[in-house]
Backbone bond lengths (Angstrom), bond angles and torsions (degrees), N, CA, C in turn:
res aa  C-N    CA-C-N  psi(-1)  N-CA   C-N-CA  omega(-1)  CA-C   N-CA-C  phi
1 X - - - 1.445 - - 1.528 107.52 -
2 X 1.286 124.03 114.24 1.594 124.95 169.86 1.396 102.77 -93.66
3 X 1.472 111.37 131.14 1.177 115.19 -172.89 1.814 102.43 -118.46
4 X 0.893 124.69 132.88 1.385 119.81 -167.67 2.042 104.60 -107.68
5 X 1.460 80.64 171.70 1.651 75.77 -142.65 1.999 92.92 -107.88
6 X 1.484 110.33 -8.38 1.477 106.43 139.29 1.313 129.83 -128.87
7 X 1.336 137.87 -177.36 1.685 127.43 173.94 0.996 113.42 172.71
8 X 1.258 105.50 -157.38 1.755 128.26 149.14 1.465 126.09 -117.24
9 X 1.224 104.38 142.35 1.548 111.66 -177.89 1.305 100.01 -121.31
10 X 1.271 114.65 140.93 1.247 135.35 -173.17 1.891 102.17 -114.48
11 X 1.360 110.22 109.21 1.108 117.91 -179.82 1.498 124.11 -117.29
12 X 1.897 108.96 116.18 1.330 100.44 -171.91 1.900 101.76 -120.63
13 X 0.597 113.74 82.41 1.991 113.77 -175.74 1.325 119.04 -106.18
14 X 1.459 94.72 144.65 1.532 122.48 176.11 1.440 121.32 -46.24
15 X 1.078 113.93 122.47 1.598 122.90 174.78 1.409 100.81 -35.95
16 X 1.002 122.00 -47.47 2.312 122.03 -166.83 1.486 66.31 -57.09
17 X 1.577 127.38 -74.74 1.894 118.66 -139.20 1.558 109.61 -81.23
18 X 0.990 143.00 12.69 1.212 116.06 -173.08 1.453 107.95 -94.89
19 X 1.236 145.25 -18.65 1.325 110.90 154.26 1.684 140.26 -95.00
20 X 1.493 110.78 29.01 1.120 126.07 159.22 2.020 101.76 -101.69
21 X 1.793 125.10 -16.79 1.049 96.20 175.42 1.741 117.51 -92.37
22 X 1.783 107.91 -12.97 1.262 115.36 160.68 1.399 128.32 -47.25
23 X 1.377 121.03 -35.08 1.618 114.03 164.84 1.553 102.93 -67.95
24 X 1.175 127.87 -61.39 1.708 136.97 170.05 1.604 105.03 -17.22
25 X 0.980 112.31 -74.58 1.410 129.64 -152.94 1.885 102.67 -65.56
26 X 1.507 109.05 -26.75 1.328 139.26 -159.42 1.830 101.15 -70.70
27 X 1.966 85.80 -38.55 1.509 81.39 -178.84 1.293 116.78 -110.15
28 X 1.618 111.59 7.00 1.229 88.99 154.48 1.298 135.39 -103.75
29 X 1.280 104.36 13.58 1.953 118.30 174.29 1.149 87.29 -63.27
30 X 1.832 131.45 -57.35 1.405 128.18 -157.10 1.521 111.25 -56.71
31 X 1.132 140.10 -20.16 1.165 146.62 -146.86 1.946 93.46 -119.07
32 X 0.897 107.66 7.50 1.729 113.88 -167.68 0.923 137.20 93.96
33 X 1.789 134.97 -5.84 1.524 129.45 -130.65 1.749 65.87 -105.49
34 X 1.413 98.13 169.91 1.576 129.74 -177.49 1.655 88.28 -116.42
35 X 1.147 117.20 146.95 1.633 130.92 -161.43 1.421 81.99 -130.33
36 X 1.331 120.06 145.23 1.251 130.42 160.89 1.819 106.99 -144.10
37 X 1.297 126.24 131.06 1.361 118.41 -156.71 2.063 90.39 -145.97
38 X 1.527 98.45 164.29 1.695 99.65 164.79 1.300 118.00 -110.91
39 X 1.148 103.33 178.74 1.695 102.22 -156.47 1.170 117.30 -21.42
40 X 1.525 106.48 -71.54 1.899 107.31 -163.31 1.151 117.10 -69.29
41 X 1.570 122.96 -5.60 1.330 135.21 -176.52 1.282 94.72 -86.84
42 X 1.181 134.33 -78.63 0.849 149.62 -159.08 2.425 113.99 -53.60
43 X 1.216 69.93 -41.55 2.227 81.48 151.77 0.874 137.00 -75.14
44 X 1.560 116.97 -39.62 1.421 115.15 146.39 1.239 131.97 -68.39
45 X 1.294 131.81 -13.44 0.990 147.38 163.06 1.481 125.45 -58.73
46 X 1.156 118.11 -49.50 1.413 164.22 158.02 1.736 96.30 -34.44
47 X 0.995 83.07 -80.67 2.211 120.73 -165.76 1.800 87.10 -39.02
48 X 1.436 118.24 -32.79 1.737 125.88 -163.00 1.585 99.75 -104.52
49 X 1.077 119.07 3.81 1.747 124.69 170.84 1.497 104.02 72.71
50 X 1.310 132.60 31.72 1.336 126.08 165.52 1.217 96.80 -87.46
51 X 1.279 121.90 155.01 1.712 147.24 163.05 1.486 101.18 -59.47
52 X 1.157 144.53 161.07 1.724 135.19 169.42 1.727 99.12 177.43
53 X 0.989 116.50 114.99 1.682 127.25 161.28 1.405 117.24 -46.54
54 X 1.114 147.71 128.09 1.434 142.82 155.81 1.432 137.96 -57.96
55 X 1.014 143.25 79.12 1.388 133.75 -161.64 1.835 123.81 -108.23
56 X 1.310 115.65 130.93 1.080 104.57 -159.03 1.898 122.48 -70.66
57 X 1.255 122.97 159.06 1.044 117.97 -166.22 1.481 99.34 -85.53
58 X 1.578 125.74 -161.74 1.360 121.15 -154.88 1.503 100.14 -78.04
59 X 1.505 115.07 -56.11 1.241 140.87 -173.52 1.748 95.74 -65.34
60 X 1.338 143.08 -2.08 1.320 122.68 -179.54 1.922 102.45 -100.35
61 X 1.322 125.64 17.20 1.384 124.95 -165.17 1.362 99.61 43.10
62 X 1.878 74.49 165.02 2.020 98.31 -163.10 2.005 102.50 -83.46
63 X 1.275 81.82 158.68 1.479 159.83 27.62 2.160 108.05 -75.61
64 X 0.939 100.18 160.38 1.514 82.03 -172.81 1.603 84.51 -160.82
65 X 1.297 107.21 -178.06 1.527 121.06 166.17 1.880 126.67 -58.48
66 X 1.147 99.35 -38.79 1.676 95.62 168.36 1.203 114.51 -92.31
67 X 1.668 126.12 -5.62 1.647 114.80 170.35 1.416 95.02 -74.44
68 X 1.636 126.87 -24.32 1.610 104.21 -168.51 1.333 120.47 -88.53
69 X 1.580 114.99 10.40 1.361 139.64 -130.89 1.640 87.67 -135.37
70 X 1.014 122.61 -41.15 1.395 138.38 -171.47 1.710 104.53 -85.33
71 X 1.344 112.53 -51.25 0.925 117.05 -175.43 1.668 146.45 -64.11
72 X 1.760 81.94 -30.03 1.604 93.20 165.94 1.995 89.33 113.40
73 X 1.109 106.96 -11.45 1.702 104.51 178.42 1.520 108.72 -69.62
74 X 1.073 136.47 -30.12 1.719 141.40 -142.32 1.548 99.08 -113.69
75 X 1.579 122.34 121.36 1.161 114.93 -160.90 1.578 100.84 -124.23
76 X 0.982 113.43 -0.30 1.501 139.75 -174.06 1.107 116.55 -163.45
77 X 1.673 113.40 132.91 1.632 117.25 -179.21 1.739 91.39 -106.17
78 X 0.688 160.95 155.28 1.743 153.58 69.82 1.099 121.11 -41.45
79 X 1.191 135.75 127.02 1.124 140.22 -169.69 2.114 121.28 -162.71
80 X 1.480 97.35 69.77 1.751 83.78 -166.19 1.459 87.48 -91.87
81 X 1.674 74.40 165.22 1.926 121.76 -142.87 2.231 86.20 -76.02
82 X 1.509 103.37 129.72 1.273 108.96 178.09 1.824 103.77 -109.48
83 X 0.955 132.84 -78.92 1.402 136.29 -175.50 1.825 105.25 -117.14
84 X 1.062 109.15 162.58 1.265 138.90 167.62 1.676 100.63 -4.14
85 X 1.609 103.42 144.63 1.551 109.66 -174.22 1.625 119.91 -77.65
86 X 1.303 142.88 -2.31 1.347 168.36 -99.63 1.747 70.40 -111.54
87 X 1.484 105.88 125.54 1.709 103.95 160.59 1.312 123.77 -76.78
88 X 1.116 138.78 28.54 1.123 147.04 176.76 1.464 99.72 -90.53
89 X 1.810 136.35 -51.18 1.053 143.22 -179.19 1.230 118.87 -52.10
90 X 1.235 120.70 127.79 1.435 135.07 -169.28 1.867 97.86 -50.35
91 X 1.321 127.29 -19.18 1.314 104.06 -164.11 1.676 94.48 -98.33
92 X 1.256 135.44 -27.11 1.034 154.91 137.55 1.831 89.28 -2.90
93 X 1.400 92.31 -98.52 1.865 89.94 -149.02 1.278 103.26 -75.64
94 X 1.856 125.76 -11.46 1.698 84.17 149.95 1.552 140.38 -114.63
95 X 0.960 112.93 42.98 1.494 130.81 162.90 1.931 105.88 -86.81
96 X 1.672 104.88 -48.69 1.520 113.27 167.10 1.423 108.25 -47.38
97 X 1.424 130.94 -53.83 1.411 160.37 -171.65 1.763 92.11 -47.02
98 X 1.347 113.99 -64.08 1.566 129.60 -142.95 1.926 75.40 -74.88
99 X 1.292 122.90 -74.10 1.148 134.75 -169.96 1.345 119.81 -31.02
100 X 1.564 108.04 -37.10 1.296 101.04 -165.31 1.541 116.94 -111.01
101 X 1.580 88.98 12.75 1.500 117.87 169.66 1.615 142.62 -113.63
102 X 2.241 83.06 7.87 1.303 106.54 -177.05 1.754 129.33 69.06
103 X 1.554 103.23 11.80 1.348 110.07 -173.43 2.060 97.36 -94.94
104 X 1.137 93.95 122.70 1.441 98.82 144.75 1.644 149.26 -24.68
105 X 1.391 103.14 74.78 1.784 118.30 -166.06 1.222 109.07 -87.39
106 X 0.947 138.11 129.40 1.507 147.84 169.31 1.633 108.41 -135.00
107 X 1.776 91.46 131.11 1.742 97.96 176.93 1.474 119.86 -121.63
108 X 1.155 97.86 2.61 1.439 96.23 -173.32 1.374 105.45 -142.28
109 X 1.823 115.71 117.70 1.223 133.45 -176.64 1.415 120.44 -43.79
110 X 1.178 127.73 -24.99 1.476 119.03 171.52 1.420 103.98 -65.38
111 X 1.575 98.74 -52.21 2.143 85.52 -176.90 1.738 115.84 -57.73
112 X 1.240 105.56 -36.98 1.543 96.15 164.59 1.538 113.13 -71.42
113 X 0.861 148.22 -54.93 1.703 123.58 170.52 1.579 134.55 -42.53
114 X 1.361 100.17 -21.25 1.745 123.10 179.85 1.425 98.21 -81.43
115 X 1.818 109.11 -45.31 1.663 105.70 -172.72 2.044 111.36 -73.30
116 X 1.282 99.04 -29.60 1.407 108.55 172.80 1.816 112.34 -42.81
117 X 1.747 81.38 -75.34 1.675 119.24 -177.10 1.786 89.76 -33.58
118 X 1.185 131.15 -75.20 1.307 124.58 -163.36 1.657 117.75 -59.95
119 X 1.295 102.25 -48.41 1.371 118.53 173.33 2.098 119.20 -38.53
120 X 1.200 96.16 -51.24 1.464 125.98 172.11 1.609 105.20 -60.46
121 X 1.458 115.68 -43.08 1.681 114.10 -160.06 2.034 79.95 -87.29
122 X 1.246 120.53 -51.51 1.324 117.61 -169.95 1.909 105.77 -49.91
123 X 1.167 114.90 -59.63 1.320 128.45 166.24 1.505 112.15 -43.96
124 X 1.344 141.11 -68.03 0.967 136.05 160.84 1.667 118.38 -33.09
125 X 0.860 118.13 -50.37 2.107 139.46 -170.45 1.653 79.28 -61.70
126 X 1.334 112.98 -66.91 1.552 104.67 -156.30 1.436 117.55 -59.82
127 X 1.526 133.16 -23.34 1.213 155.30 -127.76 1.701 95.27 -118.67
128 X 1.726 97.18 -40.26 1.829 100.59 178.44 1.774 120.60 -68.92
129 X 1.316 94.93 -25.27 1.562 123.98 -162.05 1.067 95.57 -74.11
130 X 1.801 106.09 129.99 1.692 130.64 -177.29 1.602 106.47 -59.04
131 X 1.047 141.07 168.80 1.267 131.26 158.08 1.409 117.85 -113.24
């Protein structure tokens, strides 16, 4: 997994998570990443004073989540798990989407706080360092 150390994250989360991923997401704007989220993500998101792009969901036509996914824009998926695994569900084909496009999927908020948590100590380390 290459994880890059600026980007975009493409954020799509579950009503239970979005305000445990709004602090999440909070720190990684600070660190540079560009957040890009869909509607309701992106309002709650909003609602917590982060900056966040809007991007349309599958069903809203493109530009949409797998053109940014396709494209080489999306450097991170988030994406926690809402109903049943059936590939028909929008979270379904783009997590498949992110995967088979080599982008970075994460569904479950602890691994994004662990990926933060490190990200932050690496960022910090570099920032202490004499030149």
């Amino acid at each position: 997994m290459k994880i890059p150390s600026t980007g975009a994250i493409i954020a799509t989360i579950a009503d239970k998570d979005k305000e445990e991923a709004a602090a999440l997401l909070k720190g990684f704007h600070k660190l540079g990443y560009k957040i890009v989220a869909t509607g309701g993500t992106a309002a709650a998101l909003q609602e917590v004073g982060l900056d966040v792009t809007t991007i349309n969901k599958l069903s809203e036509g493109t530009p949409n989540i797998l053109d940014m996914i396709r494209t080489g824009e999306a450097n991170f998926v988030f994406n926690t798990l809402t109903k049943g695994k059936t590939p028909q569900r929008d979270g379904f084909r783009i997590r498949r989407e992110a995967v088979e496009n080599g982008v970075v999927c994460m569904t479950s908020l602890d691994t994004v706080r662990e990926l933060l948590t490190m990200l932050e100590t690496i960022n910090f380390s570099s920032e202490a360092m004499p030149v």
